[in-house]
N, C-alpha and C positions, 0 to 999 in steps of 0.2 A: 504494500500500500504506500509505504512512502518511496520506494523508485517510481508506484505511479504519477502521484504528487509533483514529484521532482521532475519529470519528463513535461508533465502537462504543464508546469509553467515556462520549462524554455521554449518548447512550441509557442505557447503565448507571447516571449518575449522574440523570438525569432521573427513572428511575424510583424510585430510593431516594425521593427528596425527592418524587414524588408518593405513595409508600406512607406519609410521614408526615404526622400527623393536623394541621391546623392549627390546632388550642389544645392540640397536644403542650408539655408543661411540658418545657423544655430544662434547666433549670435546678432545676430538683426544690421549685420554691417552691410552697408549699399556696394555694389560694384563701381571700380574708379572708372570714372569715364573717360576716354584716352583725350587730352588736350588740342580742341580744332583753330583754324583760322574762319574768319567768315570775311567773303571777298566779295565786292562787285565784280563780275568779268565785264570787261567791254574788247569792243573789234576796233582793229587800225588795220586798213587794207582787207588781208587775209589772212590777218594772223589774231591772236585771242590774249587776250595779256588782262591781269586783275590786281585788284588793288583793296588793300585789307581794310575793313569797313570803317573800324573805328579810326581810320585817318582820313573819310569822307566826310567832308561838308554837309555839302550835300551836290544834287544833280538839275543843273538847269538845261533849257532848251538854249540852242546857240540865236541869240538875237545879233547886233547889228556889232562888230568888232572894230572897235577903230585902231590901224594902223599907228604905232606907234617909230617917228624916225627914229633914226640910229639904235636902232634895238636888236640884241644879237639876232639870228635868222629863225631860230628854234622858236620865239616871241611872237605871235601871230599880233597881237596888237592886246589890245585891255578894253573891257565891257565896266559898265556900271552896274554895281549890283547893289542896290539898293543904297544906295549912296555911297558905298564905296567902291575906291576902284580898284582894278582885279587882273593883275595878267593873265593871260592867256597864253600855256605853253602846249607847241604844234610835238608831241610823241614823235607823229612820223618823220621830221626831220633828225631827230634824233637818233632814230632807230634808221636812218636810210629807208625810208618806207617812200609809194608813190603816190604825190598827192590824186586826193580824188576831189570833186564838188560835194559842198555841203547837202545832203539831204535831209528828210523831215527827222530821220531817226539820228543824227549826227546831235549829240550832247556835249556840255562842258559837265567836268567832273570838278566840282571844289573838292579840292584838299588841301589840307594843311597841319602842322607839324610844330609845336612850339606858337612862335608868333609868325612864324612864315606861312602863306598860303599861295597859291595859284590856282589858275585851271586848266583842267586837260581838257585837249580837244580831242574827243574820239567821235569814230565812227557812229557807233552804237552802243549802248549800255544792255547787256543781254540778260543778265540775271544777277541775284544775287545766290553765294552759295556757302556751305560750309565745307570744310576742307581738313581731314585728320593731319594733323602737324607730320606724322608718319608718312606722309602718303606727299608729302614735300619734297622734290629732290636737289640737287647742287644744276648750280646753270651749265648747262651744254657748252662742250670746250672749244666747240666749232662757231660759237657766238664771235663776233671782232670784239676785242676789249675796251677799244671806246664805248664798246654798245653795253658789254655786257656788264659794265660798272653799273647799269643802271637798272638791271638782273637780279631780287635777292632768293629766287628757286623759280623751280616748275613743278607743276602738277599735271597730271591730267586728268579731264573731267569728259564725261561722253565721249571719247575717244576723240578731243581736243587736247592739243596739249598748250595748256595753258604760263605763261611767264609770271609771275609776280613781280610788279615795278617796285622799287624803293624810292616811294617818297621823298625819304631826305635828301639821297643821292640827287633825283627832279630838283629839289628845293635850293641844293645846293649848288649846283649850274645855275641857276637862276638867280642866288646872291648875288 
């Protein structure tokens, strides 16, 4: 009677511990969640390049640009925005890209960094996304390093391969 005893409770306990799940949290600790970027992507030409949110203004429509003389080439000129005023830096000069005309989807992207700001002229502003910092790589060694200074990884997203601009690197041409 008492080997009975004794069997019919480890059966009892055998089967608790197989009804629980084996990555049951015991301890009620949350999973870490791996550290992402969140980026605007936008298009220059044909190519897909983004910029990380929290250094986004914000995003206007390109209105009326006035040419600004002796201003380096990359400086498309400066807009008013809301009373202040705002250059406006041309990516694709930078990047050796070929200009195209403005059309309806063509945005300036405020950004800004400190007390410096500017605006990018892009093509188009496509989405916004998040981006696992893992999933970041080093810039391509076949970039020209005038360009690629202004490089700080890639990614790829939909099977775009995406650039991320550095900012201050922009910001700092533009001192």
């Amino acid at each position: 009677m008492k080997n009975e005893f004794l069997s019919r409770g480890m059966e009892e306990r055998s089967e608790t511990i197989k009804d629980m799940t084996p990555y049951e949290d015991l301890y009620g600790k949350e999973e870490l969640k791996e550290e992402a970027l969140q980026l605007i992507v936008f298009r220059l030409a044909r190519e897909w390049y983004g910029v990380e949110i929290t250094k986004v203004k914000e995003i206007i429509k390109t209105g009326k640009i006035t040419y600004l003389p002796s201003s380096p080439e990359f400086i498309v000129g400066i807009v008013n925005l809301r009373g202040n005023i705002l250059s406006v830096t041309d990516l694709k000069t930078i990047f050796s890209l070929p200009y195209e005309e403005s059309t309806e989807k063509t945005r300036i992207i405020v950004i800004k960094s400190g007390v410096l700001e500017t605006g990018l002229l892009v093509d188009e502003v496509v989405e916004s996304i998040e981006v696992p910092v893992s999933k970041i790589e080093p810039v391509l060694l076949s970039i020209p390093e005038e360009e690629g200074i202004y490089i700080e990884g890639q990614c790829k997203v939909d099977n775009k391969l995406v650039a991320l601009i550095s900012v201050e690197k922009v910001l700092e041409k533009k001192a």
